[in-house]
Structures are given as C-alpha cells and as structure tokens.
C-alpha positions as CSV (number, residue, x, y, z in Angstrom):
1,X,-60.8,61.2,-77.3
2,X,-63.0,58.4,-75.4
3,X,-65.7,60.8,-74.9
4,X,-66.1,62.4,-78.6
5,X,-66.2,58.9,-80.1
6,X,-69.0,58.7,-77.3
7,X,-70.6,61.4,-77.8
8,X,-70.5,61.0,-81.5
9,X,-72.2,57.6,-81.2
10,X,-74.9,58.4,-79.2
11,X,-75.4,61.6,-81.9
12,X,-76.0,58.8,-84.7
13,X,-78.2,56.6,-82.1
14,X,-80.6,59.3,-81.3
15,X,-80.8,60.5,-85.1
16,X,-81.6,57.4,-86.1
17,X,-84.4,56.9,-83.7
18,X,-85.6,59.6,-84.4
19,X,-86.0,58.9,-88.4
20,X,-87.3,55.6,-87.2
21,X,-90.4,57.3,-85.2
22,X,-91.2,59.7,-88.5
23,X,-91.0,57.0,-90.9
24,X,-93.0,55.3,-88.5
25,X,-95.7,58.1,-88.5
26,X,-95.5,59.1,-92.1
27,X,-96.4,55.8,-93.0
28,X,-99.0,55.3,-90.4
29,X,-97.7,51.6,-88.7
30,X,-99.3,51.4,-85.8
31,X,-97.4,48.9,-83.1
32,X,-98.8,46.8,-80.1
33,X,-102.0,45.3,-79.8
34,X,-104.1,45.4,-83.0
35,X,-107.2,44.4,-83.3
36,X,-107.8,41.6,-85.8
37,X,-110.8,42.0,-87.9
38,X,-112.1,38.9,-88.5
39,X,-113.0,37.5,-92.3
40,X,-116.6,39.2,-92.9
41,X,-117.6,42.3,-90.7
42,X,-120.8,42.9,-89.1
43,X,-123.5,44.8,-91.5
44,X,-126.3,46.8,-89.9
45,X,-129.8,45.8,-90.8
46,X,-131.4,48.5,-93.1
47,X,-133.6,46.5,-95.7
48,X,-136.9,45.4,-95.0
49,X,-136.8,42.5,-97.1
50,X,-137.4,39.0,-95.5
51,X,-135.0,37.3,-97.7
52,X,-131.8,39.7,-97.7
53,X,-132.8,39.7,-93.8
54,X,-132.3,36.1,-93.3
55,X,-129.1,36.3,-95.1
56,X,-127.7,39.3,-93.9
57,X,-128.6,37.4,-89.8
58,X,-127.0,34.5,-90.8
59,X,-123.8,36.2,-92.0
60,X,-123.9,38.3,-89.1
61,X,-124.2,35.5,-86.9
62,X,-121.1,33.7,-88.3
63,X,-119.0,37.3,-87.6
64,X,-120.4,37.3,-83.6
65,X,-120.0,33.6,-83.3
66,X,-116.0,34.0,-84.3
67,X,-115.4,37.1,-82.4
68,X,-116.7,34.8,-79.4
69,X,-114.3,31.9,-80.5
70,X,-111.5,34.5,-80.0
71,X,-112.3,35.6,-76.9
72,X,-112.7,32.3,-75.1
73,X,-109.4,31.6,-75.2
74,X,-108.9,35.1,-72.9
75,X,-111.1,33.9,-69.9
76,X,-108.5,31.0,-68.7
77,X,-105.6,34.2,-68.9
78,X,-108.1,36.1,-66.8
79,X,-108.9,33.8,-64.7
80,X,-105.0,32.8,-64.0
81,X,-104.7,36.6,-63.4
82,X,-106.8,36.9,-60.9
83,X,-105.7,33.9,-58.9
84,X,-102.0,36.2,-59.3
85,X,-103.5,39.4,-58.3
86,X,-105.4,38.1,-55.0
87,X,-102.1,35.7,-54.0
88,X,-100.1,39.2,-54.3
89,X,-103.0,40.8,-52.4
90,X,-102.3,38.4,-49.2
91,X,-98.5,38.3,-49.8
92,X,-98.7,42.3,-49.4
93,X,-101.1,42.2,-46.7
94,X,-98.9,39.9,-45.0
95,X,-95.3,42.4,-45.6
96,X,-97.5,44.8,-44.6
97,X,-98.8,42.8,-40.9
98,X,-95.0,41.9,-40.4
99,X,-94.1,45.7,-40.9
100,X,-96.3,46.7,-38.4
101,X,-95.6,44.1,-35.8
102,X,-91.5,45.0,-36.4
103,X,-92.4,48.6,-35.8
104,X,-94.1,48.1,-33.0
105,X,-91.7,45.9,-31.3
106,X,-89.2,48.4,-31.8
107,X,-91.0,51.9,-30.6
108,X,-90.1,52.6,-27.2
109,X,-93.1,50.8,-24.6
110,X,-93.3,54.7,-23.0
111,X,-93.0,57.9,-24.1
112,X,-89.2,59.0,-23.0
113,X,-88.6,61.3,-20.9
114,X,-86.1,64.3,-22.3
115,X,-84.0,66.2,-19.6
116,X,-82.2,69.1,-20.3
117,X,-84.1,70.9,-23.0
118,X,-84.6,74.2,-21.0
C-alpha cells in the first residue's frame, strides 16, 4: 500500500515537472544569468552628418561608459577568485606531496623476493 501511494506521488511530481518545463518553453522564459540591457543601446554610425554624428557619439558614449560602470564591480569578485583558485592550487599540491611521501614510506625498500611460484 506504502509503495502505490509512492509510486503515485512521484507520478504527479514528474508530470508536473514536466508541464513546468513546456510552459516554460512555450512561453519562452529564459532562467539564469541574463544579460541586462542597459537604458539606451549602442547605434552604429551610418550618416555622414557632423551634427547627428556628434550626437549619436555622445549617446554612444553614455551606453559604453555604463556598461563599464557594470563591470567594475566584477573585477574585485575576480580578483577574490583568483586568490581562491591559487590557495586551492597549493593546498592540492600539498595533498598531493603528502600522498606521495605516504606511498613511498609504505612500498617495500626492495623488490621481494617470491618463493614457490614454480
């Protein structure tokens, strides 16, 4: 009886998910990291006239310059992150140095000698 009501409940869980993923797809949400597009968007330059040049720079300018003001943030992260990675890097190397020292204390100093094998 334990394992219908299982069985039966693990039924509904996996339906469900699955509904969840195609409403998820029909409706195209995407999840995770998404990239924020910030208020004006960068326009290629294709007139040749000074004035809508100028203007078209200076608004460009103001989308680079807060695309930079987003990332600067990201370098202290990075920079944390690679202190982490090279700290693991010499814990590793060090589990690594004490493996080999433990295996080589224990291996026999000569190679044995079997008797009896003939």
């Amino acid at each position: 009886m334990l394992s219908i009501n299982l069985i039966n409940i693990l039924i509904l869980f996996f339906t469900t998910l699955i509904l969840y993923q195609s409403i998820l797809a029909i409706f195209n949400v995407s999840e995770g990291f998404a990239v924020q597009q910030p208020a004006g968007q960068y326009k290629p330059y294709n007139d040749n006239d000074p004035a809508i040049l100028s203007q078209q720079n200076a608004g460009n300018i103001q989308v680079l310059k807060q695309q930079i003001n987003d990332l600067t943030p990201l370098k202290q992260e990075v920079q944390n992150i690679n202190q982490t990675v090279a700290t693991l890097k010499t814990q590793v190397q060090g589990i690594i140095g004490a493996h080999q020292q433990y295996a080589q204390s224990v291996a026999p100093k000569k190679t044995p000698k079997i008797t009896g094998a003939t």
